[in-house]
C-alpha positions in Angstrom: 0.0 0.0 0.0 1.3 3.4 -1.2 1.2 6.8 -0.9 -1.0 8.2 -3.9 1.3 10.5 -6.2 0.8 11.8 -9.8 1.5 9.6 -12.1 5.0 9.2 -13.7 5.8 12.7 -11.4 9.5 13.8 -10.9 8.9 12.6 -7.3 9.2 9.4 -8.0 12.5 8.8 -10.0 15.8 7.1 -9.3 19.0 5.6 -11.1 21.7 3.7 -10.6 24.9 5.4 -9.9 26.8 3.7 -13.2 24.2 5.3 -15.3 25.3 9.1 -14.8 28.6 8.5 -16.6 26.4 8.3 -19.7 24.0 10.5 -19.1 25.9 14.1 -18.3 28.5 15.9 -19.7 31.9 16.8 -18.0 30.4 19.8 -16.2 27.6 18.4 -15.4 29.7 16.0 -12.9 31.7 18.9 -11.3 31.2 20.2 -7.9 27.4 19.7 -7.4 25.1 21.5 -5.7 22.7 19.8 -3.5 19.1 20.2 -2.2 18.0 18.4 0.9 14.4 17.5 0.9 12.7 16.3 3.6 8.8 15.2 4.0 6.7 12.7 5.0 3.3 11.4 6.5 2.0 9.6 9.5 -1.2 8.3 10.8 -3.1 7.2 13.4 -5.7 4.7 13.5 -8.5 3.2 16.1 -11.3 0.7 15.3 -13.9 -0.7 16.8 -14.7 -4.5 15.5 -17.5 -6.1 15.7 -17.6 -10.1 13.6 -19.1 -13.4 14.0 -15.6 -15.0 14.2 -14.2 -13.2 17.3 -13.6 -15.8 19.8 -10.9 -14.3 22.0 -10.5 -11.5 20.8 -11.2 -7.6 21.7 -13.8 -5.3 20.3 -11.1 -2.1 20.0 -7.9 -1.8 18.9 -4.8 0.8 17.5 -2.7 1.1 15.1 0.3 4.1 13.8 2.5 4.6 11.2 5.6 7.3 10.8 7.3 7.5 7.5 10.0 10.0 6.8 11.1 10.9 3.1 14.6 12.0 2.4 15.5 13.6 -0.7 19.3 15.1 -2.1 18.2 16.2 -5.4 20.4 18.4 -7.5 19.9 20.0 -11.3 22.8 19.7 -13.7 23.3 22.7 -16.5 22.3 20.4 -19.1 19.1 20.3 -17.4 19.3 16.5 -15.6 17.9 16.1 -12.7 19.7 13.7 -10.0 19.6 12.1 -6.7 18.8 9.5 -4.2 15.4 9.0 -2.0 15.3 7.2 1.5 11.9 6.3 2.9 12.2 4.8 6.8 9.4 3.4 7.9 8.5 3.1 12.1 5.9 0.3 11.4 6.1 -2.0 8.5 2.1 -2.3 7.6 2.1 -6.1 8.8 -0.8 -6.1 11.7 0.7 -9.7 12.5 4.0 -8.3 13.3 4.6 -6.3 16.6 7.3 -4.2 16.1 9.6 -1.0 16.7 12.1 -1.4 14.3 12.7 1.3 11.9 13.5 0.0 8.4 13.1 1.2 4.7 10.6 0.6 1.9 12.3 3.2 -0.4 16.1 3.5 -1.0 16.9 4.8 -4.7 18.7 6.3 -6.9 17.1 9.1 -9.9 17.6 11.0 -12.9 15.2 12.5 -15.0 15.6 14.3 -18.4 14.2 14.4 -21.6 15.3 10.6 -22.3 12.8 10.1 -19.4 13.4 8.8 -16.0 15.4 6.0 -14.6 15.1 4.5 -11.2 17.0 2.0 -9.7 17.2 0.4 -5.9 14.7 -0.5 -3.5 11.4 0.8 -4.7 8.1 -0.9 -5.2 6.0 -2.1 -8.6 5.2 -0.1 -11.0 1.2 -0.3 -10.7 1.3 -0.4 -7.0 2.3 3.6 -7.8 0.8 4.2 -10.9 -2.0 2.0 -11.1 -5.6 3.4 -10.2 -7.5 1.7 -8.1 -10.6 3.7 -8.2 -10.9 7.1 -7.2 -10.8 6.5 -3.4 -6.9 6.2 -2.6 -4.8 5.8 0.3 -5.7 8.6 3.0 -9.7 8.6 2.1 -11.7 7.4 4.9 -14.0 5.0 2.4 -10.7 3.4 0.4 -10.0 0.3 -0.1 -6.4 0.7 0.6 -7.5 2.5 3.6 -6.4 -0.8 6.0 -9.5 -1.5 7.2 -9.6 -4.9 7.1 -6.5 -5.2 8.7 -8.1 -5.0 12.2 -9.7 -8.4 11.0 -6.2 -9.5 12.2 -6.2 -12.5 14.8 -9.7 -13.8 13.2 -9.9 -17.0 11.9 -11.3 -14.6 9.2 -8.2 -13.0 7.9 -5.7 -15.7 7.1 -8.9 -16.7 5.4 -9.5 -14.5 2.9 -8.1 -14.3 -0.5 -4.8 -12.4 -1.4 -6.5 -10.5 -4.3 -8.5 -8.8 -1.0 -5.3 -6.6 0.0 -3.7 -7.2 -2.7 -5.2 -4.9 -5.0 -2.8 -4.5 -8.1 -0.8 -6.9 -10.1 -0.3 -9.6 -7.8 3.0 -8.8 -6.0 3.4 -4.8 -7.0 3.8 -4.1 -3.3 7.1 -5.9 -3.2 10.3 -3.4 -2.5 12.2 -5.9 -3.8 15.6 -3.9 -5.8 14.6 -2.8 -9.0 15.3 -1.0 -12.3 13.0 1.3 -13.4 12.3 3.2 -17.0 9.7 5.5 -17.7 9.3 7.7 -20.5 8.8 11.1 -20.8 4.7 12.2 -21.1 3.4 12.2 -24.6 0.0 13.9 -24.2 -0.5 12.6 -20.8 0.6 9.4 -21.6 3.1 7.3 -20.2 4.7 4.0 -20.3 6.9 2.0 -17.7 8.8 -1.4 -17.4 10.7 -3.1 -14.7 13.4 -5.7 -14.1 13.2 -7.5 -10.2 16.3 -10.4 -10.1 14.1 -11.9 -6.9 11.3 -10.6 -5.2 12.4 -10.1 -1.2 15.7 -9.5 -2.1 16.8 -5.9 -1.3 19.7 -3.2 -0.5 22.9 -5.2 -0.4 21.8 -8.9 -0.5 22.8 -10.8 -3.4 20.7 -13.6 -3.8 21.3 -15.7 -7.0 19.7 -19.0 -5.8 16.9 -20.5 -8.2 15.4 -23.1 -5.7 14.8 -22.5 -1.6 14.4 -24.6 1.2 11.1 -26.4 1.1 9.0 -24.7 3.6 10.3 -21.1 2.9 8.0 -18.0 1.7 7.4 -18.3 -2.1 9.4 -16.0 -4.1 9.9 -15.3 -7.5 12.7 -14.7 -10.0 13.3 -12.6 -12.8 10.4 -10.6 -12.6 9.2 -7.6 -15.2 6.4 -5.6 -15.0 5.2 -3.0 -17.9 2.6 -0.9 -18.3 0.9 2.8 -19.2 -0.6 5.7 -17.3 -2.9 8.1 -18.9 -3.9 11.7 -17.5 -5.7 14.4 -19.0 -8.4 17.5 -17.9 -10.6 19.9 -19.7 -11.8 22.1 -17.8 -14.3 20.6 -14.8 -13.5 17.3 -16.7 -11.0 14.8 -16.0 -9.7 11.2 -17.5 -7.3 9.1 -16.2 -6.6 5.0 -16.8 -3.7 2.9 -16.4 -3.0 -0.9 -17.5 0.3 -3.1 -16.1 1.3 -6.5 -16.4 3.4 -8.7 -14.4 5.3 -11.9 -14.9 8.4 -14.0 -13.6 9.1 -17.3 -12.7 7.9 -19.0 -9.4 11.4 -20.1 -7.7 11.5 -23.9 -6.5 11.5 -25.5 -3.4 13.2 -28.6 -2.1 14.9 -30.1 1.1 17.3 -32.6 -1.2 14.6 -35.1 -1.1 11.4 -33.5 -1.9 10.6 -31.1 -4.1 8.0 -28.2 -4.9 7.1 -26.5 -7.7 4.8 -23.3 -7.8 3.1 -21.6 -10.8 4.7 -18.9 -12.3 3.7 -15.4 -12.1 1.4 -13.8 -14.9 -0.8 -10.7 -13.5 -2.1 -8.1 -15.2 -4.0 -4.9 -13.5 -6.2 -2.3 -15.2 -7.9 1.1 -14.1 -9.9 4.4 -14.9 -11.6 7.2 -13.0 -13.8 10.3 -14.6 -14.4 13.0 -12.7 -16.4 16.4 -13.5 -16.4 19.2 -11.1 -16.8 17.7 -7.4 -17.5 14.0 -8.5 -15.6 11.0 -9.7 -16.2 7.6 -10.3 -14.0 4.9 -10.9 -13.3 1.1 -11.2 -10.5 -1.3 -11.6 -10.0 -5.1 -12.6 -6.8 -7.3 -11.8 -6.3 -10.9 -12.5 -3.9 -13.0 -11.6 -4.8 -16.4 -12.0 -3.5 -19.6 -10.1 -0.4 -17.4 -9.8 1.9 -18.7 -6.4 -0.2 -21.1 -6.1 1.7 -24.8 -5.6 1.3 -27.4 -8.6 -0.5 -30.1 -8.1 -3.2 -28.3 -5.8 -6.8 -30.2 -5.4 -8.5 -26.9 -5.2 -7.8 -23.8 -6.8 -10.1 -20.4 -7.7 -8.6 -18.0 -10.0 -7.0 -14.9 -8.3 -8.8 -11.7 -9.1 -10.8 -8.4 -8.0 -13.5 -5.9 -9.1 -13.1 -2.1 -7.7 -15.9 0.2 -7.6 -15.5 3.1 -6.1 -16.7 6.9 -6.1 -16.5 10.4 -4.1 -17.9 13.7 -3.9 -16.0 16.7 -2.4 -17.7 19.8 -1.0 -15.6 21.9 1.0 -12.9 20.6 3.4 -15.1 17.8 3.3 -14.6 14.3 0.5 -17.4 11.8 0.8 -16.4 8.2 -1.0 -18.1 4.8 -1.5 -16.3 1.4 -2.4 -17.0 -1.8 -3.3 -15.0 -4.4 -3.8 -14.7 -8.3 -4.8 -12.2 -10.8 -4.2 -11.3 -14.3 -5.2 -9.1 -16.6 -4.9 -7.5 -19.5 -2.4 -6.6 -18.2 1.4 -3.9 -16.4 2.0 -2.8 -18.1 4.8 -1.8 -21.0 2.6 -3.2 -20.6 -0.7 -4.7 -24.5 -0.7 -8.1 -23.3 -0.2 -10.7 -21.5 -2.3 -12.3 -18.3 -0.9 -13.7 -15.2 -1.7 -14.7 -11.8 -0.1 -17.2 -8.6 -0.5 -16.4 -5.6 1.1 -18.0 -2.5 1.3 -16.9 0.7 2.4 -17.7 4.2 3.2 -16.4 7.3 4.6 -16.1 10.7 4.9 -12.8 12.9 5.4 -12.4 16.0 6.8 -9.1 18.4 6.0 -8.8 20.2 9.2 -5.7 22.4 8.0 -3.6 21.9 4.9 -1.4 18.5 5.4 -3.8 17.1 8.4 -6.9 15.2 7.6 -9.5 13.3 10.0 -11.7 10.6 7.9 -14.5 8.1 9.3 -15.0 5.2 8.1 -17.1 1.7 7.7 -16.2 -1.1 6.6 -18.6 -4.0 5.9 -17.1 -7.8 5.3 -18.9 -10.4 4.4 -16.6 -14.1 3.6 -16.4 -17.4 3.0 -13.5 -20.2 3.1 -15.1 -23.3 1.7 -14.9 -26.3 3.9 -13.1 -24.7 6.1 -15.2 -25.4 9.4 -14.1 -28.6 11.8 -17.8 -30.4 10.4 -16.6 -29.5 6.4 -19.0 -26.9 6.2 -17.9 -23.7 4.3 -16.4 -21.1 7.2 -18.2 -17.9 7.0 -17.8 -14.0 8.2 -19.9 -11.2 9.0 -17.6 -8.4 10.2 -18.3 -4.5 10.9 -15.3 -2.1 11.3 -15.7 1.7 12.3 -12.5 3.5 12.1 -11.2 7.0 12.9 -8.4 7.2 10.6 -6.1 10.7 11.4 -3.1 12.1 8.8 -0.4 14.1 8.6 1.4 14.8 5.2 4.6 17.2 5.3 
């Protein structure tokens, strides 16, 4: 999950430090002249839970994140722009993990010129940044990438449901795995991307050129490129804006020396669009991603995939949005069994100042794991989640 940014936006570029050699002149390298950016956002969330499957467990619950964004940027007299972005992270967005370690999601180098813009180093995929989701994004109470459904954590409920239900891109985008990056320049608001991943997981200095694991690690895969487009454009009170991405890379093996397992190999593809006139938009998205992950051989499988529909009306400091959303596909917990989720949302968010927001939200959860009560009956969920969700951007 990601911090929405225009797509394609100088923000988001990076390079590997070999590239500059080819890309400036011999002044351009001399004595530069550096701009330290610094930004961020944080938030805090409470919920109250209320579901059918909550043996155990409490009604209320928190959650916070802190990320802070450093930026050395400079501007060369041919008109390149360089640099490197940091993003630590105080909370890693895992609600299984308890943790106060600091780490990084984002550490990258950039350029940007009229070739385009190159990233390379720890970043995420390309449509978990450019791909659109709907019009409700991350930091709208009412979104589904508003975390919600997290506090469904400890519930039989949320190992239960299907990946496609948080996973709401191609099927691995969110993975900071190292990375290089290409994007062209915009050509009437259009713009196209690819990426080259070596190993998803594997990032900053590790060097990991296995191509089978131990049987009984996490499944990873190898050699993994993602390409795609991103489309903006406005007249007047109208807007446009779509975005298509595909994904693919080869499921790495597993063994112990004795046994062996094999996993299907990844092929995921994401589209999106949102219209918006004046103080509305509407918006919907599709991803499928098949029996991606899953292990060969499997009894059971449902096809990996999920419907966004989502809209919002601003008046004021105020955005009201509405979400729906589908999922399919077999458990996350161990992807053997088929599930499959509905979730609707709503919520309203309130800017109190520029940079600091305070949303409400509801999230309604209805799912089913087939056979996967103790009798062999299908496993199912009724869950309600109110949530006060507070920002700060800087």
């Amino acid at each position: 999950m990601t911090t929405p940014m225009n797509a394609f936006s100088l923000r988001a570029a990076a390079l590997a430090g070999t590239a500059f050699a080819a890309l400036t002149s011999a002044p351009a390298l001399a004595e530069p002249s550096f701009d330290l950016i610094l930004g961020g956002d944080a938030y805090f969330q409470g919920a109250y839970i209320r579901q059918q499957q909550d043996e155990g467990l409490r009604s209320r619950e928190f959650a916070n994140r802190y990320r802070l964004v450093v930026t050395p940027t400079a501007t060369a007299d041919n008109g390149l722009t360089y640099g490197a972005r940091l993003r630590i992270v105080a909370g890693n967005g895992d609600p299984t993990v308890s943790t106060r370690n600091i780490e990084n999601d984002r550490a990258f180098l950039f350029a940007n010129g009229a070739f385009g813009t190159i990233q390379a180093g720890v970043i995420n995929g390309l449509s978990d940044e450019y791909g659109m989701i709907g019009p409700n994004v991350e930091g709208v109470a009412g979104s589904p990438d508003s975390n919600g459904i997290l506090f469904l954590n400890g519930s039989s409920t949320f190992g239960a449901l299907p990946l496609a239900a948080t996973s709401l891109r191609t099927l691995i985008a969110y993975d900071t795995g190292t990375k290089l990056i290409y994007i062209t320049p915009s050509f009437g608001g259009l713009s196209a991307a690819v990426s080259y991943m070596p190993r998803s997981g594997d990032s900053n200095t590790s060097v990991n050129r296995r191509t089978t694991d131990v049987l009984g690690d996490l499944l990873s895969f190898r050699d993994v490129v993602e390409a795609g487009a991103a489309f903006q454009t406005a007249v007047g009170d109208f807007s446009v804006e779509g975005s298509a991405f595909y994904a693919t890379g080869k499921a790495v093996r597993q063994t112990d020396g004795v046994v062996s397992q094999s996993f299907e190999d990844l092929n995921s593809v994401h589209v999106g669009a949102n219209v918006g006139y004046g103080p509305v938009k509407v918006g919907a998205s599709y991803a499928y991603s098949g029996d991606s992950g899953y292990a060969e051989g499997l009894a059971q499988t449902r096809a990996q995939q999920n419907w966004i529909f989502g809209a919002q009306y601003g008046a004021g400091p105020l955005l009201f949005a509405a979400n729906y959303l589908r999922a399919l596909g077999n458990d996350s917990a161990t992807m053997s069994t088929p599930s499959k989720a509905d979730i609707w949302q709503g919520g309203v968010t309130w800017t109190v100042a520029p940079g600091f927001t305070a949303g409400l939200e509801y999230d309604y959860v209805q799912s089913t794991l087939q056979a996967g009560r103790p009798d062999g009956g299908d496993l199912k969920d009724r869950a309600h989640i109110l949530m006060l969700d507070t920002r700060l951007a800087f």
